[in-house]
N, C-alpha and C positions, 0 to 999 in steps of 0.2 A: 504493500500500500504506500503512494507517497504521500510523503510529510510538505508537499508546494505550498504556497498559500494561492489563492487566484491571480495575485499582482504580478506571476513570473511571465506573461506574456503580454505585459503594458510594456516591456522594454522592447525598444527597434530592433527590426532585423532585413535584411538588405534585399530580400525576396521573398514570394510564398513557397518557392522550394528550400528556403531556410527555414523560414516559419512551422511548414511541415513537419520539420525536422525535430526543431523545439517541441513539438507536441507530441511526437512519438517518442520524444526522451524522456519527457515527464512523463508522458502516461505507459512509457516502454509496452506500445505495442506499433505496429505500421499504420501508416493514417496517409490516404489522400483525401485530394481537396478537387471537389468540380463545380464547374457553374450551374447554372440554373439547366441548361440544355442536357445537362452528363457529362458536358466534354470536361477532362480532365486536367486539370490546372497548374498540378504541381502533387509530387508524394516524396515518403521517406525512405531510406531504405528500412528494408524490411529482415534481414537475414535468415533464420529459417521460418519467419513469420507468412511467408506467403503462399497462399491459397490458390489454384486457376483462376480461380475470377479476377483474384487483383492480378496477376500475370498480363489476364489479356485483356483488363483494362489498360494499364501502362504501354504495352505493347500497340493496341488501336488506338490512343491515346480519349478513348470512349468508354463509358459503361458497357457491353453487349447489350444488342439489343431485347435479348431473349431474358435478360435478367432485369431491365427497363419495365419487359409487359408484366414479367413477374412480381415484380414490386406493385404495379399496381393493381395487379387481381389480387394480391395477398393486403392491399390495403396501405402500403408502407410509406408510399410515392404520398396520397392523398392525406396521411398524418403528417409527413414530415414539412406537407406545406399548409397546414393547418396549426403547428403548435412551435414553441421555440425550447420545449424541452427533449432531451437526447431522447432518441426512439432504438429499443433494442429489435433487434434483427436477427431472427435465430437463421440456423446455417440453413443451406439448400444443396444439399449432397450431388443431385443429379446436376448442377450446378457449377459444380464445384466451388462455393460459396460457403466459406466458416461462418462463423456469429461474427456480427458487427454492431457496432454501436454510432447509429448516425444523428447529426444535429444539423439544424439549418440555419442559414445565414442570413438573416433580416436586417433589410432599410425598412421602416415604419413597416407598410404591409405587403411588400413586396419580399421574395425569396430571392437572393441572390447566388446563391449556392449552398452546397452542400460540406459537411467534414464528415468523412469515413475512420472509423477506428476500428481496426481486424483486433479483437479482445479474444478471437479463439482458443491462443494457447493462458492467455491471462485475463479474466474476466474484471471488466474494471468495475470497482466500487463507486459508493454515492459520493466521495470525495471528489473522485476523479470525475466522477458527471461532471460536480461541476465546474470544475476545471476546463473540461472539455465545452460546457456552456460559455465560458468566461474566453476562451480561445473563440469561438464563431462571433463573441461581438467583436471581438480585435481583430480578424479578420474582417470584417464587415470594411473598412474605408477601401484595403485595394480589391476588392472584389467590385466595389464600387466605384472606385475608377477603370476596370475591365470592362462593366457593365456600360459605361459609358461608351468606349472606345468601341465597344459591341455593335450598340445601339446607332453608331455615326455609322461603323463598316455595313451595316444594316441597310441604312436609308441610302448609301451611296448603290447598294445591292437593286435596291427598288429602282431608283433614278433611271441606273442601265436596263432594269426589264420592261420600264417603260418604253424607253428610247426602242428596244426588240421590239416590243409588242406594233409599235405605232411606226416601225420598219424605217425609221432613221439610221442614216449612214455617215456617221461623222468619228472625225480623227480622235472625238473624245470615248466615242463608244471602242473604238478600238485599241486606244491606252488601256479601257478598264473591263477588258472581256475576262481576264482573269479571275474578276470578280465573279463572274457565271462559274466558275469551276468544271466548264465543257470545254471540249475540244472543238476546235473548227466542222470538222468531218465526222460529229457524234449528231446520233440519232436522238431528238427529242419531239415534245410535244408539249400542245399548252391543253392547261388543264382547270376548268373553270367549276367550281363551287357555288352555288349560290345558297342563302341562309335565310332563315325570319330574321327580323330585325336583332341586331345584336350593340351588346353595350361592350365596354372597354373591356370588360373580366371577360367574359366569351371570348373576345378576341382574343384577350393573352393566351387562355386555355387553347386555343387554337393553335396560335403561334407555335407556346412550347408545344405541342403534340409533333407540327408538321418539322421543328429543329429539332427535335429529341428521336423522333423514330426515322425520320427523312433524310438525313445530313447529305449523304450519297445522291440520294436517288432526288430529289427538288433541293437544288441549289441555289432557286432563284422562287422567291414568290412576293405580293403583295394585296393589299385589299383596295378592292374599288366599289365603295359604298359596300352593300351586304355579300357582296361578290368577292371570294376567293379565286386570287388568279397564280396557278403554279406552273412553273417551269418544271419538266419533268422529264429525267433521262430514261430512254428506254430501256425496260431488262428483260433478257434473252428468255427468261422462262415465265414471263407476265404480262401480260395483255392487257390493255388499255381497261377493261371489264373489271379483270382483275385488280389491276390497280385503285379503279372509285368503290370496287366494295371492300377493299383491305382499309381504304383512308376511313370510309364514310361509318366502316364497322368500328373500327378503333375510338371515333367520337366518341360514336352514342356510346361505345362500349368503358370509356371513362370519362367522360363530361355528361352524356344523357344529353348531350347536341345531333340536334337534328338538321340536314340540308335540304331545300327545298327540291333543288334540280342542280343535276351533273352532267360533265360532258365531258368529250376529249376533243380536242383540233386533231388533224393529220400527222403523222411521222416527219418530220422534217429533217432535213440536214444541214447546218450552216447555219450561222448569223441572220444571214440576209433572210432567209425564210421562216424563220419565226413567227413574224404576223401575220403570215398565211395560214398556219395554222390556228391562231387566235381571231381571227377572222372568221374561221371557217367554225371555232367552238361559236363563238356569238350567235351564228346563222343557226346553229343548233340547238342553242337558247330559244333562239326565237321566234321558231319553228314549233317548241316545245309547247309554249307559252301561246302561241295559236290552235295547234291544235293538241291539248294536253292530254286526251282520251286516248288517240291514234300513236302518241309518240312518248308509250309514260314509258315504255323498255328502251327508248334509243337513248343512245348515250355517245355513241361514235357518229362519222357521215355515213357509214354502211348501211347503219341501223334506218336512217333515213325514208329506205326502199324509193317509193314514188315520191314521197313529199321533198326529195332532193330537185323536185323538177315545179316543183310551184312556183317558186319568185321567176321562172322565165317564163310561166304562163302569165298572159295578159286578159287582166278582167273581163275586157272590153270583148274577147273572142265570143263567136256563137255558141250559145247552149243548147245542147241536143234538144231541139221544139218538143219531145215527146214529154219532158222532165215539163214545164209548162202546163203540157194540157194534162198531168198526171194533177198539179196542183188545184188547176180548175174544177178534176172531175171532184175529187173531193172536195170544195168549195162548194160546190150547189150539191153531191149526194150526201155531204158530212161522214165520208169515209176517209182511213187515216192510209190510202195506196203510198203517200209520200213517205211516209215513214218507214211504212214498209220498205219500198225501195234504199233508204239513206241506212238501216239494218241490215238489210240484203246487202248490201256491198263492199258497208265497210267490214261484214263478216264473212267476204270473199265466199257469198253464197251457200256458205256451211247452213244447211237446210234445218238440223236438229237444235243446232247454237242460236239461229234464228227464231226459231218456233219458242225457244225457252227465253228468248229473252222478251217477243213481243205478248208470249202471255198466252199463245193459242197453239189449235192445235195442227199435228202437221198436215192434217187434209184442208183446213182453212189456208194455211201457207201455202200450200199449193195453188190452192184456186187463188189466191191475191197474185202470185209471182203469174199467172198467166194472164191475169186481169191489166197487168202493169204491162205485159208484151203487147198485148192488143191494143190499151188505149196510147201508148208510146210509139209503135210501133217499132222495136228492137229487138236483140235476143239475150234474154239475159244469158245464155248460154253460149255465146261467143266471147271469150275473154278479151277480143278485142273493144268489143263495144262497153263489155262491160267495164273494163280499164276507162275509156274514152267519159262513162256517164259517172264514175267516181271522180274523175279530176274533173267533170263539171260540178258535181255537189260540195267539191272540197273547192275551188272558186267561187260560189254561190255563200259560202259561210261566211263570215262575219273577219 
């Protein structure tokens, strides 16, 4: 047990990889120190004090990610930014994670990072908590001057993915491409979020989620009004699909945030094509947001199918005359053939899907679908025509 008083770490020291140091000698056991995101800040040596997990935190100079999600199904992640008292951390074998004893680094209500203490081979007592308490407020000004320095590399981050997005080509964008963390010749995509209205805590919670599990994979993101816009590198074994229900699960799965609609722009390659892809997410937005029923699964331009071809139809074109006088006949007999028809088609004629949605039975559907060939004069049995009176009902809508 030691005999410190808490005043041993009011005196200077020249680094937080000193600092570190100081703390694992008073409390002899190994201790890193990470930011708010995980990334890892500074640690001490350890001698035969270390575990895998701190191995290949040092090593990726990161948390693992698989010990990130684990933290916060087991709860640990969500105490530790909840209280300013040390939280014990029992070990995670399959992990390879011993007992830790962690504390968080608070400005007023914000979390700045994190102190790890590996107490495995030496379990620290209540003295030493608060020791270890009394190190996280001493730490507390250079984590906060990091947090700043962060905060600046951040906004300069945003700057350039605007200048991307909006397909500016200037000598400044090309000093600060670095900042994207992509290669010229790498394959990415944008990748658009949208949200219910959110206040400033939803968004930090967002932030860290998309820094904390993403570092690699969105090296570039920002917000535009309730719209999440991310830069996203492609990976070899994950599909654009895959990627909005790994993000979108992860939320709800520790925030209990919900997004309202998602998308992806196209594969692109290179700088210069960026906004092509962000362009092309928007159109996919917008599309959504007109017709929400027909496009609640699309999420890529693939998914699109026919509605990729709307914005080149012009209103103004002829309506098959039959669609017309289907309207009229139900005006004066106060039969619902229109309805019928705009069911029929957008259910690509599925005869049993149809019957169960308008409520009758399938001999009544029958006699309407022939009712609608005669006073129309088409066939709903030609796919072409049939294609041809959907993009006039999907023109005709609002």
């Amino acid at each position: 047990m030691t005999h410190t008083t808490s005043h041993v770490f009011r005196q200077p020291f020249r680094s937080l990889e000193e600092f570190a140091e100081m703390i694992s000698y008073h409390l002899h056991c190994p201790v890193t120190i990470e930011d708010a995101n995980h990334q890892l800040l500074a640690y001490s040596t350890h001698g035969d004090g270390a575990d895998e997990a701190r191995i290949s935190t040092i090593i990726s100079r990161r948390v693992p990610e698989k010990l990130i999600n684990r933290f916060w199904k087991d709860g640990i992640i969500p105490t530790l930014n909840q209280t300013r008292q040390p939280v014990r951390v029992p070990e995670i074998p399959e992990f390879g994670l011993g007992s830790r004893v962690a504390v968080s680094i608070w400005k007023h209500e914000e979390v700045l990072g994190y102190i790890w203490v590996s107490d495995d081979q030496q379990r620290l007592l209540d003295a030493e908590l608060e020791l270890l308490k009394d190190a996280a407020a001493t730490a507390k000004k250079e984590l906060l001057k990091r947090s700043r320095q962060r905060k600046k590399t951040h906004q300069s981050r945003q700057e350039l993915l605007w200048q991307l997005l909006l397909g500016e080509h200037t000598e400044k964008i090309k000093s600060e491409q670095h900042l994207a963390q992509v290669q010229a010749d790498e394959t990415v995509y944008i990748s658009l979020l949208v949200f219910d209205e959110q206040n400033e805590e939803s968004k930090r919670q967002i932030d860290y989620m998309v820094q904390a599990s993403y570092p690699d994979t969105i090296p570039l993101f920002l917000w535009d009004d309730r719209q999440l816009v991310c830069l996203v590198k492609a990976e070899k074994d994950v599909d654009r699909h895959q990627f909005l229900r790994k993000l979108t699960g992860k939320l709800q799965e520790r925030f209990v945030i919900k997004q309202k609609e998602s998308c992806c722009g196209s594969y692109v390659q290179g700088f210069d094509s960026i906004s092509k892809s962000y362009q092309e997410a928007l159109r996919i937005l917008a599309l959504k947001k007109r017709f929400p029923e027909e496009l609640d699964t699309a999420h890529v331009y693939q998914d699109l199918g026919v509605f990729k071809y709307v914005e080149q139809l012009d209103r103004s074109n002829h309506v098959h005359p039959g669609i017309g006088l289907i309207q009229q006949y139900d005006a004066k007999q106060g039969t619902q053939l229109y309805e019928t028809l705009v069911v029929f088609l957008k259910r690509d004629g599925n005869m049993n899907e149809v019957a169960k949605l308008l409520h009758v039975h399938a001999n009544t559907l029958t006699y309407r679908v022939k009712r609608l060939e005669s006073i129309g004069s088409f066939s709903l049995k030609d796919p072409l025509q049939r294609m041809g009176l959907y993009l006039d009902i999907i023109m005709m809508e609002p």
